[in-house]
N, C-alpha and C positions, 0 to 999 in steps of 0.2 A: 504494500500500500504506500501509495506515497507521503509524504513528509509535512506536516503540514504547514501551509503556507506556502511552499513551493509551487510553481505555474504549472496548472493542467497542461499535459501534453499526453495529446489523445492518442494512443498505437491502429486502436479500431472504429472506426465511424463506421455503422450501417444507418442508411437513411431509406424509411420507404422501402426496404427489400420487399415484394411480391413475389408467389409462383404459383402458376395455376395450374391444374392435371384438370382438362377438359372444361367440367363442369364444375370442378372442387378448386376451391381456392387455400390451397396448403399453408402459406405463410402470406399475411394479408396488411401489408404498410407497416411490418416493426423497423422497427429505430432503436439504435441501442450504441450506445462509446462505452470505451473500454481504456484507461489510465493505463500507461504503464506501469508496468509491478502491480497490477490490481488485479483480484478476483473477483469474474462476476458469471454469474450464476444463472442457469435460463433452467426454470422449472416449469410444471405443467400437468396436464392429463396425460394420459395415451391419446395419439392422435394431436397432441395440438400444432405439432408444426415442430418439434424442436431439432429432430437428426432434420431436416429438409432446410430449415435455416442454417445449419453448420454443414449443409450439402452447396447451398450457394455460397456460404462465407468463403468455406475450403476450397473453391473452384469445381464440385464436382455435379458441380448443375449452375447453371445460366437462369438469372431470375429472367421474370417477365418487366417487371418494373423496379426500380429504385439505385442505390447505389451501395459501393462497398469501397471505402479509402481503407490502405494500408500503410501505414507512420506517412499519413496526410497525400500518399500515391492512390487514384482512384484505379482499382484491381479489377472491376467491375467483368465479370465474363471471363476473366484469366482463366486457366485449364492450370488444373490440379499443381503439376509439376514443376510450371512456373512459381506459383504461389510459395512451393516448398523449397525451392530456391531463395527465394525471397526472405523466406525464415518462418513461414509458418507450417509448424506441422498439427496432426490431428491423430487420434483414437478412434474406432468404430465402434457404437451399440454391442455389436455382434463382434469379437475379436477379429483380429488377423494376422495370422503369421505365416512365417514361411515353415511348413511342416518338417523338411525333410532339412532343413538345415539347423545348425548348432544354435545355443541360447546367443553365443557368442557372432557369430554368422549372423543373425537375424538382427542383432545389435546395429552391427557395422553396416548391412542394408541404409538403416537411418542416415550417414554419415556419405553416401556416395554424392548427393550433390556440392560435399566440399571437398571432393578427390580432386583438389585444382593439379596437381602436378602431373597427374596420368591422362590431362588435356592438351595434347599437342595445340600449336597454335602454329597458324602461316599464317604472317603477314598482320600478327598482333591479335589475330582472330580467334578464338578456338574453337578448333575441328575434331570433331571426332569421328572423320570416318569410322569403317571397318579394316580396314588396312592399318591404320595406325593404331587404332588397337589393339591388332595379333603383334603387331612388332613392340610394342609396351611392353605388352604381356611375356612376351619372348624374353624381353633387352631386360627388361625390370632398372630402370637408371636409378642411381643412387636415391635421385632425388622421392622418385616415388617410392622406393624403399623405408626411405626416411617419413614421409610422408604418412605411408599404410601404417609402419611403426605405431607415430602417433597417436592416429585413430583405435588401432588397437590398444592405446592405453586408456586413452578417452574412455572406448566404449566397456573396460572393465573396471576402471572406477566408475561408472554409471550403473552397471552390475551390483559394484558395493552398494548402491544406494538402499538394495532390495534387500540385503543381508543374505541369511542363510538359507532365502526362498529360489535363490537366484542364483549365488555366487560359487555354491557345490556343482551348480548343472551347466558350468559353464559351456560343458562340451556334449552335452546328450543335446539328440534332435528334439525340438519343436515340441513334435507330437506326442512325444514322454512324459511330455508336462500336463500336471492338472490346471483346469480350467484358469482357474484361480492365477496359477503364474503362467498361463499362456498370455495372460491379462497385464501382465507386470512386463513382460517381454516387450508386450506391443508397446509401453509405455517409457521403458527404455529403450527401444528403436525410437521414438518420437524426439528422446531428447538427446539421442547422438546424432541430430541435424543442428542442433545447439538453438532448437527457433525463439523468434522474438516474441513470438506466438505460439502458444501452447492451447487448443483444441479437445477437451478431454470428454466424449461422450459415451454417457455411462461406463463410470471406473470400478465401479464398486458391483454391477450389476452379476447376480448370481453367485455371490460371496454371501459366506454365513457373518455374522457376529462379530469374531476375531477376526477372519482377514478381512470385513469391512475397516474395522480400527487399524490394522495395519496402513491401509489404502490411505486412511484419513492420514494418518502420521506424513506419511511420504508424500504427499500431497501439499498438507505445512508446510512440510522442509522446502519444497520446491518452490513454496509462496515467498519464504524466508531468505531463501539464497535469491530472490526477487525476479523472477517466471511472472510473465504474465498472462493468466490463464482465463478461459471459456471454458463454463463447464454445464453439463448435461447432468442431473442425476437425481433421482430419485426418492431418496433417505435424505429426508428435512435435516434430520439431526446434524448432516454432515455439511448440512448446504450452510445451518444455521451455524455453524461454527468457524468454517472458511472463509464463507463470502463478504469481502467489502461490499457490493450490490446484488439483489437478485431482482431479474424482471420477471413476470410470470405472461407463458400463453396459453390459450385459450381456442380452441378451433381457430387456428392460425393467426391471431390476434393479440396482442398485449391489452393485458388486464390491470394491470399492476408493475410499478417497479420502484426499487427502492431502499434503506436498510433492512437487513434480514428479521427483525422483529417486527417492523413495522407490515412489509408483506405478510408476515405468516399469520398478524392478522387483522388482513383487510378483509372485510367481508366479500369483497369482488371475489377472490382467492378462495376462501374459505365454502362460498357457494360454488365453484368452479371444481372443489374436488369429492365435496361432500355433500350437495346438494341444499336445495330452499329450504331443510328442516334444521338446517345446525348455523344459518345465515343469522352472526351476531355473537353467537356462542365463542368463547375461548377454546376452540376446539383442538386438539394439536393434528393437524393438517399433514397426512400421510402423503408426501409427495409421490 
């Protein structure tokens, strides 16, 4: 969070973001800034739009209407890859990893769009044909030596982050892993891209008790070493103790947004998860 008194300076403006499937309008004119080093929080129903906002934010859908600046660059329409160049990476609802490769492997994934040395360049350019990158690969020059090195350290103190969920497996594949730290994987691959922007959509999702509490801890930490994140989730409890901001949506609408007490309860919110009979009541609002 930032310091106070220190001048706003915004990493994410969405203004007006829309996207429509047909006849359904999935995300419908949210707006939402994001401070750097802040956590802000987008909560909601099932259904209200929230992976489809962080589907146009991340580049992986093209809204119908509004805009998206990134550190005051309008990104608007960018494709995925760009974006992650850029410095922003993201998490899926539903995991992702690469099965068949190492904890360590899947790590380093994260880290390939700053392999700047293994980029030939003519002419100040860089090219990456196919050609130049069997002969890379081949030659292996110092300097991408030195380079891979790096990342490989990078990406095993990122490892340590997880402790002893993490840091034994370095070398088993993907698929060996429980859910749980297939989860943590993903989350270390996002942050060996080193982004400016951290996207984290449903972290905690299908975790009991105790690895939600661990998720919560490493989550802190990341807030603390000053990460400025977007997040998706679920479990109030965890929103209500992270979040500098949470916005809430609603069948693809903003209902609310604002300090984390103050949303949890706004009646808007409050009838939005629990219905017209508990509208007014102190109710604790199961996200």
């Amino acid at each position: 969070m930032r310091e106070e008194g220190a001048p706003m300076s915004w990493l994410l403006e969405v203004e007006g973001l829309t996207r429509r499937f047909g006849g359904l309008t999935a995300v419908d004119g949210v707006s939402l800034k994001l401070a750097k080093g802040e956590l802000l929080s987008v909560i909601g129903p099932n259904g209200a739009g929230k992976t489809t906002l962080f589907n146009l934010v991340s580049g992986l859908d093209t809204p119908d209407d509004g805009r998206v600046r990134f550190e005051g660059e309008d990104v608007t329409g960018w494709p995925a890859q760009a974006l992650a160049a850029r410095g922003l990476a993201r998490t899926f609802q539903h995991g992702r990893v690469f099965a068949n490769l190492s904890v360590l492997d899947n790590v380093l994934v994260g880290a390939h769009t700053r392999l700047q040395a293994a980029r030939p360049r003519l002419g100040g350019v860089p090219s990456i044909g196919a050609i130049a990158e069997l002969a890379l690969a081949l030659v292996q020059p110092p300097r991408v030596k030195r380079e891979e090195q790096r990342l490989r350290e990078e990406a095993l103190e990122i490892i340590q982050l997880f402790g002893t969920r993490l840091a034994p497996r370095i070398d088993l594949p993907a698929y060996s892993l429980s859910y749980a730290n297939r989860r943590r994987v993903e989350i270390a691959r996002a942050l060996a891209l080193k982004p400016r922007l951290l996207l984290l959509d449903e972290p905690t999702a299908g975790m009991n008790e105790s690895e939600t509490a661990e998720m919560l801890e490493i989550i802190r930490e990341l807030k603390q070493r000053g990460h400025s994140i977007l997040l998706i989730e679920h479990k109030l409890d965890l929103v209500m103790q992270l979040s500098d901001h949470v916005i809430v949506l609603d069948d693809g609408r903003k209902i609310a947004e604002g300090l984390p007490d103050a949303v949890r309860h706004d009646p808007a919110v409050v009838e939005a998860y629990l219905g017209h009979r508990h509208v007014g009541e102190k109710a604790q609002v199961a996200a």
